[in-house]
C-alpha positions in Angstrom: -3.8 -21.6 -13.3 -4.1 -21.4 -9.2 -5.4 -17.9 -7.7 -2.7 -15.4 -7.2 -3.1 -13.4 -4.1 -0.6 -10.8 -2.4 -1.5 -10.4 1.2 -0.5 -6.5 2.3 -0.1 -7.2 5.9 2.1 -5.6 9.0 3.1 -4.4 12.0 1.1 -6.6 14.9 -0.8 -9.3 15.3 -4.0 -7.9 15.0 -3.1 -7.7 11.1 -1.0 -10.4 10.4 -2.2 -13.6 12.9 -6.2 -12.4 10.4 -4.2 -12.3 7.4 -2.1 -15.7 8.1 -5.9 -17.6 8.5 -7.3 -15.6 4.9 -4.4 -17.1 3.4 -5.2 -21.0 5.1 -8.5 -20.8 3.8 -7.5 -19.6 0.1 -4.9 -22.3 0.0 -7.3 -24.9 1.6 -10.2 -24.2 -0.7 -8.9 -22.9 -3.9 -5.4 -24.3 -4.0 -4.4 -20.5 -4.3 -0.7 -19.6 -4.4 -0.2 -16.6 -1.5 2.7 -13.8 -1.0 2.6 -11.8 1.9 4.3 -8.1 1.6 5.2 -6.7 5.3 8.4 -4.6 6.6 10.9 -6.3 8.2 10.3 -4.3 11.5 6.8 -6.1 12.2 6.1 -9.3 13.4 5.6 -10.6 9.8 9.0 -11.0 9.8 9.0 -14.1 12.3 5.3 -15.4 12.0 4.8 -15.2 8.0 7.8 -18.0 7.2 7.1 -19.6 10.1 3.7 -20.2 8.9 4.9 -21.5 5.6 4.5 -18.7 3.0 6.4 -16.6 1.4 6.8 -13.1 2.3 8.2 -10.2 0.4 9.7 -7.3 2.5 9.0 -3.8 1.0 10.3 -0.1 2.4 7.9 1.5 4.7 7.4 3.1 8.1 4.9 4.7 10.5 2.9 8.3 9.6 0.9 8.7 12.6 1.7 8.5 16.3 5.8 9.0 15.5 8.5 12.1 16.1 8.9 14.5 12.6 11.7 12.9 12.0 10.6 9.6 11.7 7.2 10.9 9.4 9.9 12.5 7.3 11.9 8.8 7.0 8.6 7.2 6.3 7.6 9.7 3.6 10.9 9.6 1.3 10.3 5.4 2.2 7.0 5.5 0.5 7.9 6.2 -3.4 10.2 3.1 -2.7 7.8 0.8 -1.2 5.5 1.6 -4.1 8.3 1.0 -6.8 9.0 -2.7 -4.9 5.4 -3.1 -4.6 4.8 -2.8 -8.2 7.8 -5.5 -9.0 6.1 -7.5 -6.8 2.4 -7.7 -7.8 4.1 -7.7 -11.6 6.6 -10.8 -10.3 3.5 -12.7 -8.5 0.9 -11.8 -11.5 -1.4 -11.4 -8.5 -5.3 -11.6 -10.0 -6.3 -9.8 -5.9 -4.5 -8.2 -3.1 -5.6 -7.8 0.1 -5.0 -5.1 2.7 -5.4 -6.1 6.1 -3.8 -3.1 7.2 -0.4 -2.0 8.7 2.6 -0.5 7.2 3.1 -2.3 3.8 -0.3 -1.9 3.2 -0.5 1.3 1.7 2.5 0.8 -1.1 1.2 -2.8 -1.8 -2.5 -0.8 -2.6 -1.2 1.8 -4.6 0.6 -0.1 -6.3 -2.4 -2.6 -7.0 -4.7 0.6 -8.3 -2.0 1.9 -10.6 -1.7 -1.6 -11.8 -5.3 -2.0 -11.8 -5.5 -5.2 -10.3 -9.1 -6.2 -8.2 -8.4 -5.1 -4.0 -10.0 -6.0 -0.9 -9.7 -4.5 2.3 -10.1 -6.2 5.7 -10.4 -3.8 8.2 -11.0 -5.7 12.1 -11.7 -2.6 13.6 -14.2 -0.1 14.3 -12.3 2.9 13.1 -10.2 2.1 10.6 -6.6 2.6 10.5 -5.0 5.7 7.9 -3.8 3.2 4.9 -7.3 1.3 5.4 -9.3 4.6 5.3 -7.3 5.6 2.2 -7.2 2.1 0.6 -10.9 1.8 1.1 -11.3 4.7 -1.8 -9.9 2.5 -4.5 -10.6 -1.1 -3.1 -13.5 -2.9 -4.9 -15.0 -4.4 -1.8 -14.0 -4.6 2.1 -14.6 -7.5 4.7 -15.5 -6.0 8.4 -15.9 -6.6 12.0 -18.1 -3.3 12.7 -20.6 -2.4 11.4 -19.7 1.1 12.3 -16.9 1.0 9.9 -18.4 0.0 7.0 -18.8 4.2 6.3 -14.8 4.6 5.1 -15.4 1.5 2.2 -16.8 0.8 -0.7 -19.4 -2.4 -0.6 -18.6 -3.4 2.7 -19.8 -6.4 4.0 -19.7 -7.6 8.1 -17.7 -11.0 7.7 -16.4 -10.8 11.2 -12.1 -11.4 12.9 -11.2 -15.3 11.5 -10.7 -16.9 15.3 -9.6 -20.1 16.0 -12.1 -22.6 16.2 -11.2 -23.7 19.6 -13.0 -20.4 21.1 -16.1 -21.4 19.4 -16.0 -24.8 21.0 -15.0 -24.2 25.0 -16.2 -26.3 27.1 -18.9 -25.7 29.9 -17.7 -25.2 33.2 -18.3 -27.6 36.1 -21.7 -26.9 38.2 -20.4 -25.4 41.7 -16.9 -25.1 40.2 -15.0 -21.3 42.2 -15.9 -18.1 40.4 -13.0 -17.2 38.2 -11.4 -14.0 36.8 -8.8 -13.7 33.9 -6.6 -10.9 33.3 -4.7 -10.2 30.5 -3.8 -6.8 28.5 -2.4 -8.7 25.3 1.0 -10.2 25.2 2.7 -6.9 26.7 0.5 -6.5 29.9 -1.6 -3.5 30.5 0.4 -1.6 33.3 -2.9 -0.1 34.7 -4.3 -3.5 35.1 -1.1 -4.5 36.8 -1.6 -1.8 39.7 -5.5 -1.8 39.9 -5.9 -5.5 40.4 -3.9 -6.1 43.1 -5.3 -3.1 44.6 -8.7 -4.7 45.1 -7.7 -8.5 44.7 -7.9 -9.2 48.6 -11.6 -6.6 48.8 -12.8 -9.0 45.7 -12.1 -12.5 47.7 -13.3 -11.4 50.5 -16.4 -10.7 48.7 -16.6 -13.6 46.9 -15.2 -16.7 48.6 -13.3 -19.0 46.4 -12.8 -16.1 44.0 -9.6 -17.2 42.1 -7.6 -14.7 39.8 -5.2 -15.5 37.4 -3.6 -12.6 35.8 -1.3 -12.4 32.8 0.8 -9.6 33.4 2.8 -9.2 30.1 7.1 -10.1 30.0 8.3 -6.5 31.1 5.5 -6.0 34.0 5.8 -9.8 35.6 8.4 -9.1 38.4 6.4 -5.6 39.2 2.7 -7.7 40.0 4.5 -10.9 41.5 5.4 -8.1 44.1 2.6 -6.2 44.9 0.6 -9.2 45.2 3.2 -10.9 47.5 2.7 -7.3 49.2 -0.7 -8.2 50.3 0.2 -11.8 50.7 -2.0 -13.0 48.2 0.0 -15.6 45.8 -0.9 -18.5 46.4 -4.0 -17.4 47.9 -6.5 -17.5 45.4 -4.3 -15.5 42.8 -1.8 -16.6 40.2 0.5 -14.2 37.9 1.7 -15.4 34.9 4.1 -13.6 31.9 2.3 -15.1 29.5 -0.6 -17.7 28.7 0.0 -20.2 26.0 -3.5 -22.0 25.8 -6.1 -18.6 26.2 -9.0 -21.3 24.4 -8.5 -23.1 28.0 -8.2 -20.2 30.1 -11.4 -18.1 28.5 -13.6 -21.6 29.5 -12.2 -21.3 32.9 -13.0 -18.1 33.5 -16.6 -16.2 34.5 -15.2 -12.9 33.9 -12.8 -11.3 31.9 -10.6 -8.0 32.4 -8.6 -6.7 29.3 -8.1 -4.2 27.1 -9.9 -3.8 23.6 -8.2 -5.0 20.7 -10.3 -5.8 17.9 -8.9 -10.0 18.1 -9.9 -9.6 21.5 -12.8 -8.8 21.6 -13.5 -11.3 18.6 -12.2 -14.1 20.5 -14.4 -12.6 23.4 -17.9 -12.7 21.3 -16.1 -16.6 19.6 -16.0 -17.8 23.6 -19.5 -16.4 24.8 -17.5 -14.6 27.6 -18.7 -11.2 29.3 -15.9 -9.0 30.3 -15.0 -5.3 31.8 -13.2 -4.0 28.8 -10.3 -1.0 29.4 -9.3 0.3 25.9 -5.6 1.0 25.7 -6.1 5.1 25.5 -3.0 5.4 23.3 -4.2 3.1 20.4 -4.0 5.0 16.9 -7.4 7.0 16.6 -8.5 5.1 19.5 -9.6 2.2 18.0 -9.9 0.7 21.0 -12.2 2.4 22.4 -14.6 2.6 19.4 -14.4 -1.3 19.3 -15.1 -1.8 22.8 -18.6 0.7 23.1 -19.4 -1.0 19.5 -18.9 -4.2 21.2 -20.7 -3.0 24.2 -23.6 -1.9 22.7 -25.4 -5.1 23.2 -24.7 -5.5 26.6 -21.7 -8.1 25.9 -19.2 -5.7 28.3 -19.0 -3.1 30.6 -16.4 0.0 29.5 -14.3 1.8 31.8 -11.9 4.3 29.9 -8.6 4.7 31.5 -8.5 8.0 32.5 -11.4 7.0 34.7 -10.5 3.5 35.9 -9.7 3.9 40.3 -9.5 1.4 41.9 -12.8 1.7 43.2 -14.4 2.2 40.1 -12.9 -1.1 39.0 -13.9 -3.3 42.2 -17.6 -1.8 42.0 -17.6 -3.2 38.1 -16.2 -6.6 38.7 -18.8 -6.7 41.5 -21.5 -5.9 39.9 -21.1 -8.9 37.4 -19.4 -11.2 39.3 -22.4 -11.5 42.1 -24.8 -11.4 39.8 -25.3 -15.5 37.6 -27.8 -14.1 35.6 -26.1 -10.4 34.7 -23.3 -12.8 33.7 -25.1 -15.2 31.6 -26.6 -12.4 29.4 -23.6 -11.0 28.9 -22.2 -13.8 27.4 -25.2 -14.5 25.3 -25.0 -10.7 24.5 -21.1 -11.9 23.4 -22.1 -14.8 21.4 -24.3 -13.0 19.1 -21.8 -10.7 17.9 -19.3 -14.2 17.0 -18.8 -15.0 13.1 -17.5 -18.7 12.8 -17.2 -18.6 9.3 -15.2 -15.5 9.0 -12.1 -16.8 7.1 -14.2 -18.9 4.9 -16.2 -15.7 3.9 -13.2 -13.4 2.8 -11.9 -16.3 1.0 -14.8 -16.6 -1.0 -15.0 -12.5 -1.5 -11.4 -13.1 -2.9 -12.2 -15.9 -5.2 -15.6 -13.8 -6.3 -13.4 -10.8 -6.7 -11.0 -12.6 -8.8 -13.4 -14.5 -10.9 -15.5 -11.1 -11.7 -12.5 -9.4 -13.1 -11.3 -12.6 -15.5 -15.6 -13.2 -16.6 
């Protein structure tokens, strides 16, 4: 009989692209046979089937961050979502599930301790979200990035974000290759980043000569960089806006520095590539999350932090200074990075699945 595992995963990336590589590795190793319960709003919706497994879609909505009326839609939602959580995990005889977080998470928990069935909870962040801080009450065992957030579970244990391997195994740049500088603030944009950086672009090349920046400035924001950087007359000259980058393995080995915000698959993929970077947490990120990941992250000397609130322009061009003109400053920082990687994250939570399923059936 193969493992049974329901994955509890939605909303963004950050939960579901982790969850998709726990389930590679269960299938891979112990030929287990994975659901995935989400909402039909998240991204789960398009990436779970695309991915190849099945994925259950369960009544849920957002409790924090939202207008009354929509906590009140997402509270009557919730006795639902439990009720089609339960026919699921009963439908799948799942032996684990997992909560990676988001908003199916909660019913598919509750549902699992009423059901008593063995849970894990993988929690990428620093502070943990609301149904990972109340799922890590009843969950048997939890698989971290922090440190700092194993507090909110029950035998945690720091396994580290599953990254692709190609971030572990970037290629060294070319001696007397141009100083470089990536910007990105995730697949959106970061509209502060969009305005600050062309603000200084033409102060930071004339700096640093042969400075190149290539800036990802999200779908929506595109149009609204292209033009204040053909302002200063500076595409083309040394600078390069995209929407979006497809191959980020490639671009992080290009690049000396990195701008961006502070998501926790950021900032694993960061510590994966051995790259320093100036770190701007998105300030509206549910109980700032980003933040707390970005000064755990940063407490090695791997980034500098500039909180939002803060970040003029001249704050900004003094920070990317300070690293860019300084080899050395750089090179710590990306051995600072480095240190905090995990390449055998996925691995490890599939083996504290298998251990957790095995435990309950000895």
């Amino acid at each position: 009989m193969p493992l049974r595992v329901v994955i509890a995963a939605g909303g963004t990336g950050g939960h579901i692209v982790p969850g998709l590589a726990i389930a590679r590795e269960l299938v891979e190793r112990y030929h287990a046979d994975v659901t995935f319960a989400g909402t039909e709003r998240g991204l789960e919706s398009r990436l779970v089937p695309t991915a190849g497994f099945r994925l259950a879609l369960l009544a849920s909505g957002p409790l924090k961050s939202v207008s009354p009326l929509t906590r009140v839609k997402s509270m009557i939602a919730v006795p639902r979502g439990i009720w089609q959580a339960l026919r699921l995990l009963r439908k799948t005889k799942a032996d684990v599930v997992v909560g990676v977080g988001g908003y199916a998470s909660g019913p598919v928990m509750a549902a699992a301790r009423l059901l008593r069935i063995p849970k894990l909870v993988f929690e990428p962040n620093a502070m943990p979200g609301m149904a990972n801080r109340i799922a890590g009450k009843w969950a048997q065992t939890a698989a971290i990035n922090f440190p700092e957030a194993a507090q909110y579970f029950n035998h945690a244990e720091v396994t580290g974000i599953p990254v692709r391997p190609e971030f572990f195994d970037l290629p060294a740049k070319p001696a007397g290759a141009p100083l470089k500088l990536l910007v990105f603030g995730g697949s959106q944009g970061a509209r502060v980043l969009n305005h600050r950086v062309p603000d200084i672009a033409q102060k930071l090349i004339d700096e640093l000569p042969g400075l190149t920046i290539l800036h990802q400035a999200g779908q929506i924001h595109e149009t609204s960089a292209d033009f204040l950087y053909q302002q200063r007359d500076l595409l083309g000259r040394g600078v390069e806006v995209r929407a979006f980058l497809d191959d980020m393995p490639r671009r992080f080995a290009e690049a000396d520095l990195v701008l961006c915000r502070s998501g926790a698959s950021t900032v694993a993929e960061l510590a994966a590539a051995g790259k320093p970077s100036v770190l701007v947490p998105f300030p509206a990120a549910t109980d700032d999350h980003q933040l707390k990941n970005a000064e755990a992250f940063a407490k090695s000397g791997a980034a500098v932090v500039i909180e939002e609130r803060y970040l003029t322009s001249e704050l900004l061009l003094r920070a990317l200074l300070s690293c860019l003109r300084d080899p050395e400053k750089l090179r710590a920082m990306g051995t600072a990075a480095r240190s905090q990687s995990h390449p055998g994250a996925a691995a490890r939570i599939a083996e504290m699945v298998a251990e957790l399923a095995k435990r309950e059936h000895a």
